[in-house]
Legacy VTK file of the C-alpha trace (Angstrom):
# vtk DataFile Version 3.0
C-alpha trace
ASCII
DATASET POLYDATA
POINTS 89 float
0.000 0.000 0.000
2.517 2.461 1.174
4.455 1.509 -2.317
2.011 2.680 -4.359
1.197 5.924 -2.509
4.617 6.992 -3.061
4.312 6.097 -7.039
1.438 8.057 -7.230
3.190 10.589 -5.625
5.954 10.709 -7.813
3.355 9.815 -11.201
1.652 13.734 -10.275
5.287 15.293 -9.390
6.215 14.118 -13.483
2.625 15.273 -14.812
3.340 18.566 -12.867
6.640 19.197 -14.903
5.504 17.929 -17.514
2.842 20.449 -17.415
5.338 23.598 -17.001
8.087 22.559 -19.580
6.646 24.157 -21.914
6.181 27.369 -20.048
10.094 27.844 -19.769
11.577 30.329 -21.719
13.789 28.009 -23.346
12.727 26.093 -26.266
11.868 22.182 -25.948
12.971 20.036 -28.054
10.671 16.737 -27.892
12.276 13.999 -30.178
10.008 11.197 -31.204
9.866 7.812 -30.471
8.339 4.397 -31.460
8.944 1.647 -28.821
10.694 1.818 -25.646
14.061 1.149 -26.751
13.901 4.691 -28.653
12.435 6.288 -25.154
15.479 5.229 -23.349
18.201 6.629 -25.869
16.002 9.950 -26.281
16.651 9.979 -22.145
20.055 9.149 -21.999
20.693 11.844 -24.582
19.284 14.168 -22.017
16.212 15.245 -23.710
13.531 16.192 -21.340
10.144 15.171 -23.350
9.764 13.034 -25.815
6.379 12.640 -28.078
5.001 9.690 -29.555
3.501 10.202 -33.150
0.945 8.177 -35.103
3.191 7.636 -37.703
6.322 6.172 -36.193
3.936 3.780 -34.398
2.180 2.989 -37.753
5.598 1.969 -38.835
6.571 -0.226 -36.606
3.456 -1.700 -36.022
1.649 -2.266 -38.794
4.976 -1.557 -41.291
2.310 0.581 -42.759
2.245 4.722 -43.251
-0.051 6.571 -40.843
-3.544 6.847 -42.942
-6.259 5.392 -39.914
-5.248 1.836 -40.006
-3.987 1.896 -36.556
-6.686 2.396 -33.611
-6.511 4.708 -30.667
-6.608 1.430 -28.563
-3.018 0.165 -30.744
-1.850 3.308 -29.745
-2.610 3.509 -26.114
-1.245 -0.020 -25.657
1.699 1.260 -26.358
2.429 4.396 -24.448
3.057 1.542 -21.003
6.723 0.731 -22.797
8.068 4.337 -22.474
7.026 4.448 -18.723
10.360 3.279 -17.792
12.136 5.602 -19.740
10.995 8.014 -17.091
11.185 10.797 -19.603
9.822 13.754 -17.570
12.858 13.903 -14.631
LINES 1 90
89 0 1 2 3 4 5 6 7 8 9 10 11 12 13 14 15 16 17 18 19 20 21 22 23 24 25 26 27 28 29 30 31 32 33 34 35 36 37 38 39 40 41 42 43 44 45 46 47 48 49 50 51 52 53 54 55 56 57 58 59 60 61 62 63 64 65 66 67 68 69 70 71 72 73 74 75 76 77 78 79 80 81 82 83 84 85 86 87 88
């Protein structure tokens, strides 16, 4: 129980910056990423966002371009393998 308290915790602390980022006066650059392998070199490059797009996730899905064959469900199954990325520091 305690565990995940402090994960939730630390989940809203991440949404939080995640939220001001792109009030800082410098500019963000937000690479984009596939799969979670790609999350994890955008972070150890130092990056502090990264995006997901339809397309890339087209690609390696489907190995098709981006024109509605892949479902909002696809795509939200997917977002769980950059969670350990922990993009947002």
């Amino acid at each position: 129980m305690k565990e995940e308290i402090v994960a939730v915790k630390t989940e809203a602390k991440r949404t939080t910056r995640l939220r001001r980022l792109p009030a800082d006066p410098k500019i963000l650059v937000a690479p984009g990423a596939y799969d979670g392998t790609g999350a994890r070199l955008v972070q150890a490059l130092g990056f502090q966002a990264i995006y997901m797009s339809g397309f890339e996730t087209s690609a390696s899905v489907l190995g098709e371009p981006d024109v509605g064959y892949l479902t909002m469900t696809q795509l939200t199954a997917r977002s769980p393998l950059f969670l350990p990325s922990s993009i947002c520091r």
